[in-house]
BAMAR-211755 format. One record per residue (C-alpha): chain; residue number from 1; x, y, z; residue in three letters. Coordinates in pm, whole numbers, padded with zeros to 5 digits. Example, Ala and Ser with C-alpha at 12.3 -4.5 7.8 and 13.67 -1.06 7.14 Angstrom:
! BAMAR-211755
["A" 1 [01230 -00450 00780] "Ala"];
["A" 2 [01367 -00106 00714] "Ser"];
END
This chain:
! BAMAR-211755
["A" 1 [02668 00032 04213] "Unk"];
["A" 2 [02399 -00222 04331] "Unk"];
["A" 3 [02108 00052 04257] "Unk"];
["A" 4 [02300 00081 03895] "Unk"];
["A" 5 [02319 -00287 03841] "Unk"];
["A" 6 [01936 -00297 03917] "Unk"];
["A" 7 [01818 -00013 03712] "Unk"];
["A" 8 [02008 -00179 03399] "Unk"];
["A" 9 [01840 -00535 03487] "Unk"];
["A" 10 [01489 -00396 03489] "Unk"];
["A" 11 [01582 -00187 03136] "Unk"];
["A" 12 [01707 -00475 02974] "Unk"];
["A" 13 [01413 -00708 03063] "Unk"];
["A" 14 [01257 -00951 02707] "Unk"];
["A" 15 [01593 -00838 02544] "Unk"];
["A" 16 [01655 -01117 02299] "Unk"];
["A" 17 [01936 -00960 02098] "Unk"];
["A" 18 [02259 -00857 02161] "Unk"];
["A" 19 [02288 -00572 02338] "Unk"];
["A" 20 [02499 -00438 02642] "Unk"];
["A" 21 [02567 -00170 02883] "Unk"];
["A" 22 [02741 00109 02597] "Unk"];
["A" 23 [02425 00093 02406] "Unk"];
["A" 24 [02174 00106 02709] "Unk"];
["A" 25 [02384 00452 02767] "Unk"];
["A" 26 [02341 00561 02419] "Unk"];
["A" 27 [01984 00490 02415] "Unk"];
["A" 28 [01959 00672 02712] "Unk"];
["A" 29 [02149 00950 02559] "Unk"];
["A" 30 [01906 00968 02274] "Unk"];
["A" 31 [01611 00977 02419] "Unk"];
["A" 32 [01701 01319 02580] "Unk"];
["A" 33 [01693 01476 02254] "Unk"];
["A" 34 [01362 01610 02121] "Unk"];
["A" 35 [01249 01440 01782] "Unk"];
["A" 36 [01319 01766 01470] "Unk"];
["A" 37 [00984 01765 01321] "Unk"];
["A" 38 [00996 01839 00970] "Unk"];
["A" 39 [00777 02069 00723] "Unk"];
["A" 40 [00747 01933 00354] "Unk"];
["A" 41 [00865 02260 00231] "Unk"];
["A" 42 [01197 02151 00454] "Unk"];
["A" 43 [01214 01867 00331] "Unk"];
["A" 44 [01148 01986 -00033] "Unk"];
["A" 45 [01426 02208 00005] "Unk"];
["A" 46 [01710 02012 00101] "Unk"];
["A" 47 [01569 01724 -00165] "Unk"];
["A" 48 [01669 01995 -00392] "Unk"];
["A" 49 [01986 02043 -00326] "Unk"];
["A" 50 [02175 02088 -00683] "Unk"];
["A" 51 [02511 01908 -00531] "Unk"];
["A" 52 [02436 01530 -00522] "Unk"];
["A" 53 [02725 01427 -00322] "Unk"];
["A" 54 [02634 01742 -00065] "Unk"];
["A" 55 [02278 01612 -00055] "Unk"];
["A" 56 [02413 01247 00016] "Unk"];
["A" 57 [02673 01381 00306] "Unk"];
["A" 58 [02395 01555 00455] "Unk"];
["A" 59 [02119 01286 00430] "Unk"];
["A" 60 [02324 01043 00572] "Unk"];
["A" 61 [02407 01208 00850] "Unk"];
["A" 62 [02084 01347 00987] "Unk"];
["A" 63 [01934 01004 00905] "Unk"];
["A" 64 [02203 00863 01153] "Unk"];
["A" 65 [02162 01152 01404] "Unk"];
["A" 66 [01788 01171 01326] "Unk"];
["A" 67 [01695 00810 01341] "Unk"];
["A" 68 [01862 00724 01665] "Unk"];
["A" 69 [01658 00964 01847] "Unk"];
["A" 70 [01340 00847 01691] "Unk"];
["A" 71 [01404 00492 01791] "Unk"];
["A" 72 [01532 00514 02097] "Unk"];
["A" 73 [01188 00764 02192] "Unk"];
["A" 74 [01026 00448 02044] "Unk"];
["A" 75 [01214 00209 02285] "Unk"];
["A" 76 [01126 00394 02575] "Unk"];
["A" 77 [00808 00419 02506] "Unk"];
["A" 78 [00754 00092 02445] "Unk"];
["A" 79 [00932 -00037 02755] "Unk"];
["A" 80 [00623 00160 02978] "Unk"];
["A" 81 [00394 -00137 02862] "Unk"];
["A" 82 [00293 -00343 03100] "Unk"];
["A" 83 [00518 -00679 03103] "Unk"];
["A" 84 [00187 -00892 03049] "Unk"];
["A" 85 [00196 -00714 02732] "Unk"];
["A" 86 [00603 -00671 02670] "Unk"];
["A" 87 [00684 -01046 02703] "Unk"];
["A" 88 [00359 -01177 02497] "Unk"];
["A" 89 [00590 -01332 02178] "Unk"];
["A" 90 [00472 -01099 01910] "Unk"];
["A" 91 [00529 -00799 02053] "Unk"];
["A" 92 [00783 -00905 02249] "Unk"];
["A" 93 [00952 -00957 01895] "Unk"];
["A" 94 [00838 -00609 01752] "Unk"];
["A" 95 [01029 -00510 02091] "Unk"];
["A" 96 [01350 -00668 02015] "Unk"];
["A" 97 [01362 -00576 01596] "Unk"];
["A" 98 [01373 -00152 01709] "Unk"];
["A" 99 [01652 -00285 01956] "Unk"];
["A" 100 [01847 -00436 01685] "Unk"];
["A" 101 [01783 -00153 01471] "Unk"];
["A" 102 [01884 00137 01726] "Unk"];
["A" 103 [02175 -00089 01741] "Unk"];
["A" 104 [02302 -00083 01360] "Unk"];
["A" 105 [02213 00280 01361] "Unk"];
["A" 106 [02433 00350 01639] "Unk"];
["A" 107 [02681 00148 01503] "Unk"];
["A" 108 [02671 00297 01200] "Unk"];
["A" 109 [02811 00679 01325] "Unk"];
["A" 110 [03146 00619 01217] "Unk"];
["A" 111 [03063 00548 00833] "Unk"];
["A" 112 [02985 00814 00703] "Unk"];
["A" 113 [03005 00914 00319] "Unk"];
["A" 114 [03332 01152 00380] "Unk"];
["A" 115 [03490 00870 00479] "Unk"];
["A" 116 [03501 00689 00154] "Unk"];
["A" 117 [03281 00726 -00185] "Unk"];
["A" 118 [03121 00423 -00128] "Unk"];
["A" 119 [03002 00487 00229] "Unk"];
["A" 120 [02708 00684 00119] "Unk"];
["A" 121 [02598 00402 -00026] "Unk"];
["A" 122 [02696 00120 00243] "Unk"];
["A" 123 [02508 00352 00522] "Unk"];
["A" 124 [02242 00364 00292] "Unk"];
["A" 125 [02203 -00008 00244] "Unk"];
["A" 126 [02191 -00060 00651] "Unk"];
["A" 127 [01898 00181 00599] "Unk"];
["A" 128 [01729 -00010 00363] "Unk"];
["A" 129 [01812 -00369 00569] "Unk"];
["A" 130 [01599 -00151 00870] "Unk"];
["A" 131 [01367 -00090 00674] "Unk"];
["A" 132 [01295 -00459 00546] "Unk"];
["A" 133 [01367 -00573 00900] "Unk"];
["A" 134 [01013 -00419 01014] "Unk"];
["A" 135 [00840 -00442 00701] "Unk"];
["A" 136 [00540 -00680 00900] "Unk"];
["A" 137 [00591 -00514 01187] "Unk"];
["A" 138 [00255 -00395 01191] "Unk"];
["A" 139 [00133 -00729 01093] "Unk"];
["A" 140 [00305 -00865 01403] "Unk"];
["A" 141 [00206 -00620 01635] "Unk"];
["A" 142 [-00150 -00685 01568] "Unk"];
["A" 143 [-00122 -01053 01626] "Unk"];
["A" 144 [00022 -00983 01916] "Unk"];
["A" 145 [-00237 -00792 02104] "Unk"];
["A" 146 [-00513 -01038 01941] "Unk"];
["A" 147 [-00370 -01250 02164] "Unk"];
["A" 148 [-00352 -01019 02441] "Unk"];
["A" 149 [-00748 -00973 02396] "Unk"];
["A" 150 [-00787 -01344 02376] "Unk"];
["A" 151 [-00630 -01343 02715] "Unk"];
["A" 152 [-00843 -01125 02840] "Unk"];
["A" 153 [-00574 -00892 02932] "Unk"];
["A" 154 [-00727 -00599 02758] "Unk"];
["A" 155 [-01024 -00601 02953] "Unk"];
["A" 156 [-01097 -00232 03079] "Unk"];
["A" 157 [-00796 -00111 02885] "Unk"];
["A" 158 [-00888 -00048 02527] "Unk"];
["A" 159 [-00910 00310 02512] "Unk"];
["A" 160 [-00552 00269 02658] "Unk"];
["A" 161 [-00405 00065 02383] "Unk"];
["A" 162 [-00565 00255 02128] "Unk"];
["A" 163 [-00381 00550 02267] "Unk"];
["A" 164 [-00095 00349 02277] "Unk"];
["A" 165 [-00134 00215 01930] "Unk"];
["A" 166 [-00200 00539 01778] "Unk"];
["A" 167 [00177 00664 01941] "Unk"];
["A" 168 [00357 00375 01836] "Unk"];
["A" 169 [00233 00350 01452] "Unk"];
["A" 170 [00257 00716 01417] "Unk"];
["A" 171 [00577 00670 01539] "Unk"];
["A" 172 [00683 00364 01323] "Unk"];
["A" 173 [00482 00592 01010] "Unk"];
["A" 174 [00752 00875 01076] "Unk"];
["A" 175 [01053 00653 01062] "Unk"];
["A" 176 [01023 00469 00771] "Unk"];
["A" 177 [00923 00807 00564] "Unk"];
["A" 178 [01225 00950 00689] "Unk"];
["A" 179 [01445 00617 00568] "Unk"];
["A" 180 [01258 00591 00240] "Unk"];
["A" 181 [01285 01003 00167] "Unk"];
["A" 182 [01641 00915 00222] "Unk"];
["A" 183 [01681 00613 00002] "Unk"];
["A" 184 [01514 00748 -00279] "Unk"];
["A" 185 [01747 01063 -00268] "Unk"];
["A" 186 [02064 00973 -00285] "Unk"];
["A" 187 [02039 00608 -00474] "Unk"];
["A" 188 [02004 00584 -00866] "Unk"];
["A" 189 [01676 00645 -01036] "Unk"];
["A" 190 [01517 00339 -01101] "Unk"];
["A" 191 [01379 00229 -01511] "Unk"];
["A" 192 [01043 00326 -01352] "Unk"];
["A" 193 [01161 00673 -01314] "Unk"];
["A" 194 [01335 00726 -01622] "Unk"];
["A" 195 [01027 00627 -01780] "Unk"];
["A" 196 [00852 00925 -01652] "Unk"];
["A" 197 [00985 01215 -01852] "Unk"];
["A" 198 [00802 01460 -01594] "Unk"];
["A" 199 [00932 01257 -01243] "Unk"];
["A" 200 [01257 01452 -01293] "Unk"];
["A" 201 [01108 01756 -01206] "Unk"];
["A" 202 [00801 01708 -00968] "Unk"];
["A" 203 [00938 01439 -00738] "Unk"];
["A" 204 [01155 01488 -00454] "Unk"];
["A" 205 [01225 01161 -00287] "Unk"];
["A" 206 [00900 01019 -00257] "Unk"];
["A" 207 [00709 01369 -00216] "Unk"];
["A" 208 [00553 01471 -00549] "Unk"];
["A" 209 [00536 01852 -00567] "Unk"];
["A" 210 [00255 01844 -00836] "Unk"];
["A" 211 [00033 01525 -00683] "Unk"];
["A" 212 [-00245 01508 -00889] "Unk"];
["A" 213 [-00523 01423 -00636] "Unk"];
["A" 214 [-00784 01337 -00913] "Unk"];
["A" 215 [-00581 01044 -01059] "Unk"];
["A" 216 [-00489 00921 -00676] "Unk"];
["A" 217 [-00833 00886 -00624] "Unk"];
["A" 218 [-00905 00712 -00943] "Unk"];
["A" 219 [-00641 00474 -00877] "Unk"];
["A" 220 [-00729 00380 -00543] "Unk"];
["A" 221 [-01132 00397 -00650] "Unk"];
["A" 222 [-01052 00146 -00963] "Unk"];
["A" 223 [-00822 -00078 -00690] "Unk"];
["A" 224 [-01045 -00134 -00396] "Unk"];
["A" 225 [-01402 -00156 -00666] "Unk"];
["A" 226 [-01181 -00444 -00792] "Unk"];
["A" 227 [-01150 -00553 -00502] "Unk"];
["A" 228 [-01492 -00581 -00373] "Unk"];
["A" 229 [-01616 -00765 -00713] "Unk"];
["A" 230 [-01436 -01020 -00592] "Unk"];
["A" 231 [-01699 -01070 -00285] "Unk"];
["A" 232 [-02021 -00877 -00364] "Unk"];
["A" 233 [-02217 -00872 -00662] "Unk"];
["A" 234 [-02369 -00548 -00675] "Unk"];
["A" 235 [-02045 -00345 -00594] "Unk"];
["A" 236 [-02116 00020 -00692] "Unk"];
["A" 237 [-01923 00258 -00937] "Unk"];
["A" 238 [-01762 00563 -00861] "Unk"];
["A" 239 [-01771 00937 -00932] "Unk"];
["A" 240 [-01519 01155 -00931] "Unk"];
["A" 241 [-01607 01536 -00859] "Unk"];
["A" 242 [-01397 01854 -00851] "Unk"];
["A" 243 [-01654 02172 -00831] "Unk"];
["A" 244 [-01532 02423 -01097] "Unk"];
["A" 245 [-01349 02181 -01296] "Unk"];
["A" 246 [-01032 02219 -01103] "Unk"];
["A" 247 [-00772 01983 -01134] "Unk"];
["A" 248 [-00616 01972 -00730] "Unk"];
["A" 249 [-00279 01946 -00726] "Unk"];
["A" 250 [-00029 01979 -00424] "Unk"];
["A" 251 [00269 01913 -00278] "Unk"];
["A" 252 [00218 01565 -00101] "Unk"];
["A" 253 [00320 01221 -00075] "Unk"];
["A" 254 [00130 00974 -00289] "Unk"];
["A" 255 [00167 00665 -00119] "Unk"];
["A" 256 [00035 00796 00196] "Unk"];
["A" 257 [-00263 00984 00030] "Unk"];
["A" 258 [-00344 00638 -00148] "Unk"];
["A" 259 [-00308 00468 00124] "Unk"];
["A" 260 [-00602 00701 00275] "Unk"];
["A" 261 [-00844 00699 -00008] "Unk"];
["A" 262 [-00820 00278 -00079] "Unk"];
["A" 263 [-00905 00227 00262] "Unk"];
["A" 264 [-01206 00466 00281] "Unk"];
["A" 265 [-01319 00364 -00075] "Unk"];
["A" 266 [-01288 -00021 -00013] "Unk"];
["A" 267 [-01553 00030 00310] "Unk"];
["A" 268 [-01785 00249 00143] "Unk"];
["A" 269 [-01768 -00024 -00163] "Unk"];
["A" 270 [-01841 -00299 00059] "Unk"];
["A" 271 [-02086 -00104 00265] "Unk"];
["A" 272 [-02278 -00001 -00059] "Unk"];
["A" 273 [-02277 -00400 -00224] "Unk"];
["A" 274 [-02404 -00576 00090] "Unk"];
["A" 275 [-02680 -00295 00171] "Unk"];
["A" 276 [-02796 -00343 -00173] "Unk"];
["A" 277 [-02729 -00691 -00218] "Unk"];
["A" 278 [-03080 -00742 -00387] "Unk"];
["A" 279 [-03155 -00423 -00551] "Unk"];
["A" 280 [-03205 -00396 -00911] "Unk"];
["A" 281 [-02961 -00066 -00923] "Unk"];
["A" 282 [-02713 00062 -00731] "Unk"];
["A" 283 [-02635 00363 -00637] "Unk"];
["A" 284 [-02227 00494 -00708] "Unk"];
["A" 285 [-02008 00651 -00464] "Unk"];
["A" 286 [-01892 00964 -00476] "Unk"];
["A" 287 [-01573 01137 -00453] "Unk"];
["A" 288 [-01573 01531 -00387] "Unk"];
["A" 289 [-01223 01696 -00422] "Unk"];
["A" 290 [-01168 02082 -00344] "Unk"];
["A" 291 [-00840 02282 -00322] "Unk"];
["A" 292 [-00897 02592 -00070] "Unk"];
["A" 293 [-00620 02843 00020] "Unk"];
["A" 294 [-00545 02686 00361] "Unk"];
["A" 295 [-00682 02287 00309] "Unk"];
["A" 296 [-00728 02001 00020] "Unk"];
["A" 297 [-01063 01862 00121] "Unk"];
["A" 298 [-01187 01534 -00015] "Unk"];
["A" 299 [-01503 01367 00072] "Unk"];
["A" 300 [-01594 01036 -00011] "Unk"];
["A" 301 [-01972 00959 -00003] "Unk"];
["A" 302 [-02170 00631 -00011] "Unk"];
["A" 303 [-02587 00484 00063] "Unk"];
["A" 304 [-02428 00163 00215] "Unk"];
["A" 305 [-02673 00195 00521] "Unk"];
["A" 306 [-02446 00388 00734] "Unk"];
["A" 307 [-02389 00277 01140] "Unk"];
["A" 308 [-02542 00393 01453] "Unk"];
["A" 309 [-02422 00746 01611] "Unk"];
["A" 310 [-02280 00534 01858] "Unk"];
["A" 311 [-02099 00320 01694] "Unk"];
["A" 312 [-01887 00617 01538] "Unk"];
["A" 313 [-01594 00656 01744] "Unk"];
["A" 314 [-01550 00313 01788] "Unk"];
["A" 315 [-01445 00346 01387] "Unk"];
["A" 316 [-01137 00449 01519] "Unk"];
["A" 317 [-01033 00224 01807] "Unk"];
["A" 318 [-00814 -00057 01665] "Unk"];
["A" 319 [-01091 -00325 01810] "Unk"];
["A" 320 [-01376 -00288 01615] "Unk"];
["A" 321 [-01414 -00465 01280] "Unk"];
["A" 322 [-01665 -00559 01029] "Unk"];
["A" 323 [-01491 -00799 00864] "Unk"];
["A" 324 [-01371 -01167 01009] "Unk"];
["A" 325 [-01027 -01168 01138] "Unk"];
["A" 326 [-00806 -01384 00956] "Unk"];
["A" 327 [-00680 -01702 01081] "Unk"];
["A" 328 [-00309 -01685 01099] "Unk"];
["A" 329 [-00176 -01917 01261] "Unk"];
["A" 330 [00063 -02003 01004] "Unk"];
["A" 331 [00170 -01674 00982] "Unk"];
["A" 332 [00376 -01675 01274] "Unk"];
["A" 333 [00714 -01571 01142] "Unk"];
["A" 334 [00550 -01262 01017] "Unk"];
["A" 335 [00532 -01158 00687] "Unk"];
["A" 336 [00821 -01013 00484] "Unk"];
["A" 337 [00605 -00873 00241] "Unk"];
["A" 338 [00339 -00639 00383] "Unk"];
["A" 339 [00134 -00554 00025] "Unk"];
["A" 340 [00004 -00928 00093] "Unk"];
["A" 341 [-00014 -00893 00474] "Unk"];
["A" 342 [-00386 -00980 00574] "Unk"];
["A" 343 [-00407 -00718 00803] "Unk"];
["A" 344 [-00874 -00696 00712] "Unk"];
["A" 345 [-01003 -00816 01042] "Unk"];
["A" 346 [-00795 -00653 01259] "Unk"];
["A" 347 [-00953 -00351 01314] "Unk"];
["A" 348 [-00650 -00134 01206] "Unk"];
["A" 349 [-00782 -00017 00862] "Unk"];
["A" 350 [-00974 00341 00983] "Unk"];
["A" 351 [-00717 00438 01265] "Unk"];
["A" 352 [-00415 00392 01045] "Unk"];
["A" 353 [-00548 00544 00781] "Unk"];
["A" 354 [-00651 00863 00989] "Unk"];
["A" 355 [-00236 00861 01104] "Unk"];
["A" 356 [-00146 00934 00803] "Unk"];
["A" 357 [-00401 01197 00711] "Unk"];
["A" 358 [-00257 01352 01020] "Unk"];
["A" 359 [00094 01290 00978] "Unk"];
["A" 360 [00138 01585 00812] "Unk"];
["A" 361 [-00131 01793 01011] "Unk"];
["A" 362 [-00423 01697 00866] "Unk"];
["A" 363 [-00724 01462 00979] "Unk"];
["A" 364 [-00961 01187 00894] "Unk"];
["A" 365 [-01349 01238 00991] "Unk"];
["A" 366 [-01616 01068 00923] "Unk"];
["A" 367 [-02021 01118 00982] "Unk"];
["A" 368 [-02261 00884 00898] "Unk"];
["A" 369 [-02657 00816 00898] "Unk"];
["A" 370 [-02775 00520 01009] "Unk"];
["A" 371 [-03022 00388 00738] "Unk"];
["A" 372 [-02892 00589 00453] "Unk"];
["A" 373 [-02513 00628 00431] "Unk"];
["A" 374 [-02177 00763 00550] "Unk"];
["A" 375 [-01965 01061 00446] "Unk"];
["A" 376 [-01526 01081 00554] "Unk"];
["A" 377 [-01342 01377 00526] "Unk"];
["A" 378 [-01011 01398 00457] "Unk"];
["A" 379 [-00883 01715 00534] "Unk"];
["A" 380 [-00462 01819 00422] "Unk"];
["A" 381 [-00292 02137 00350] "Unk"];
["A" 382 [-00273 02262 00052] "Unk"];
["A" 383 [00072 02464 00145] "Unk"];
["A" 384 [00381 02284 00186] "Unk"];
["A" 385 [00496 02548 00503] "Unk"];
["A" 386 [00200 02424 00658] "Unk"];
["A" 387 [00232 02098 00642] "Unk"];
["A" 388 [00479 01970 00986] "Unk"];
["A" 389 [00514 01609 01081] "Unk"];
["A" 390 [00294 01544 01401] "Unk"];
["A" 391 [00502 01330 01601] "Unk"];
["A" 392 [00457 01184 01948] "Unk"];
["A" 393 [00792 01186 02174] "Unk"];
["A" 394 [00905 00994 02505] "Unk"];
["A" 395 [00784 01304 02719] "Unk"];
["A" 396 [00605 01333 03050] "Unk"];
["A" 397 [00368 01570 02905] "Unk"];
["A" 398 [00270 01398 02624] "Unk"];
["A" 399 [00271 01084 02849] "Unk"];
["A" 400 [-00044 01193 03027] "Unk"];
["A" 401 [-00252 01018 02811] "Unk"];
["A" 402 [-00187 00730 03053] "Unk"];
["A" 403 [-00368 00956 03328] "Unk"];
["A" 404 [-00602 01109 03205] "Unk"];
["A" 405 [-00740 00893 02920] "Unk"];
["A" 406 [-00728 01236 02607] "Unk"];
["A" 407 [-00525 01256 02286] "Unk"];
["A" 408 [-00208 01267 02294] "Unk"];
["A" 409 [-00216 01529 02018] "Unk"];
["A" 410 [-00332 01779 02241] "Unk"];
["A" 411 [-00043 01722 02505] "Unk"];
["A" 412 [00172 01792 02208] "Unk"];
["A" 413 [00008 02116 02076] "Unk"];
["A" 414 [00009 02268 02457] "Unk"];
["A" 415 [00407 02153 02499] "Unk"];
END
């Protein structure tokens, strides 16, 4: 009983909400279960589903049975940080927002949509309320280990935390795709989408079956050149190339593939203005796009000056930055908005941007030359049955990482 009592005190340590003994069981519970990682040909599939009040049961209740397990891996995972880390504020409140969450999940088991014709709809809105609950979560998560690092608490552990960092946001990346695939299957179609006399057909929740990679990367090109005008004189232009005059399209999700390109693009902009700040010309940047049998390649080229060999895989370690990190101390609340969130200066532009080019089992490379430029490769696949979530889990094996300092990814290809 004592040993009981003990283990529960040490579980339940920085926990600010409410919470008790039943739902320290449950999590338990649901971290036993492995995370179902899901192909975009699955998840094409059931979004297709001619029955809409079938395809609302069903949605509902994986999301439930789904999402319990994904946060509660989450919890776990987050409770083997070190309780320097666990009880600084920020992340302390990160900590306590997936508690409350797990919570109304849990909670949430009983309604289901059988139960009533409105409970599709009432389960769905607890979704969405999740969903806005950790909308500057990542926001939050970054102040917090600024401060860590300010601490000097992060000394000798970096490669740690970026480990760590690239677990949890994968993590957080996989949960709120899930709730928004959800929400934007079984509510209404917005005015937005009745505008689009082609969405009917091509979109499936927020996966677009005929993504039009060309006019993604225009988008985010015309976006982050904006941007940059706003800080550099000589910001480049842009080319867009696809060799045979192919038009790429796939199966995909265009926020995440945006998301990708805006970030690359919005470097190589800035890279290209300041390293010819004085020149008379300037030369563009370049977008290659090419659709194999296996993988949609796209590589984005610039002459901004490129960085030492050295300083490449630091790109991707959520401490290095170019830019000046934002002073936020009024920002403590969070934001609710994360569009507006200031996250340049953190360091988390590159490495979250390569999590979502492997979310679905891709990657993010990049190679660059000092003194003349740098080239990123963003490589997806072009089939749907190819195309699995990558997902870390609350496992020993993929756990090692602690040990023996490697990519997690690997644990999780050899489990």
């Amino acid at each position: 009983m004592q040993r009981t009592r003990r283990l529960l005190t040490e579980a339940t340590k920085f926990i600010d909400t409410r919470w008790s003994s039943s739902l320290e069981s449950a999590l338990a519970r649901s971290a036993k279960y492995q995370i179902s990682r899901l192909s975009l040909a699955q998840l094409l599939t059931f979004g297709q589903m001619e029955d809409p009040q079938l395809r609302m049961n069903q949605s509902c209740q994986f999301i439930q049975n789904e999402g319990v397990i994904r946060l509660a891996h989450m919890i776990k995972e987050m409770r083997t940080l070190p309780d320097d880390f666990l009880d600084e504020q920020h992340i302390r409140r990160v900590y306590n927002w997936y508690l409350e969450s797990f919570r109304d999940l849990h909670e949430a088991e009983h309604v289901t949509p059988a139960s009533s014709p409105q409970a599709g709809y009432v389960f769905t809105d607890r979704v969405r309320s999740i969903l806005h609950r950790h909308s500057s979560t990542v926001l939050t998560f970054a102040m917090g280990f600024r401060n860590l690092k300010k601490q000097r608490k992060l000394r000798n552990c970096e490669h740690y935390v970026t480990s760590y960092l690239d677990r949890f946001l994968m993590s957080r990346i996989g949960i709120r795709f899930l709730f928004n695939q959800h929400m934007t299957l079984v509510e209404p179609p917005g005015q937005a989408q009745l505008e689009d006399d082609n969405r009917g057909s091509r979109w499936v929740g927020s996966i677009d079956r005929a993504c039009d990679v060309c006019h993604i990367a225009y988008d985010a090109a015309s976006n982050a050149k904006l941007l940059c005008e706003t800080t550099h004189i000589n910001t480049p232009d842009f080319e867009i190339v696809t060799p045979g005059d192919q038009r790429p399209i796939l199966s995909y999700v265009p926020s995440h593939l945006y998301h990708i390109l805006f970030e690359l693009l919005k470097n190589s902009f800035r890279a290209v203005g300041e390293h010819h700040k004085d020149a008379s010309s300037v030369p563009p940047v370049k977008v290659v796009i090419v659709k194999g049998d296996n993988d949609l390649t796209i590589k984005v080229s610039d002459e901004g000056g490129g960085i030492p060999f050295a300083d490449v895989p630091r790109l991707f370690s959520y401490f290095y930055t170019t830019a000046e990190t934002p002073d936020l101390d009024s920002w403590e609340e969070g934001m609710p908005d994360m569009n507006n969130a200031p996250l340049a200066g953190f360091g988390y532009g590159l490495p979250v941007s390569r999590l979502y080019a492997r979310y679905f089992g891709g990657d993010l490379k990049v190679i660059s030359v000092q003194g003349y430029g740098t080239d990123a490769f963003v490589f997806l696949h072009s089939v749907a049955e190819n195309a699995h979530e990558v997902l870390p889990s609350y496992r020993p094996a993929e756990l090692e990482y602690r040990r023996n300092q490697t990519d997690w990814m690997a644990h999780q290809q050899r489990a």
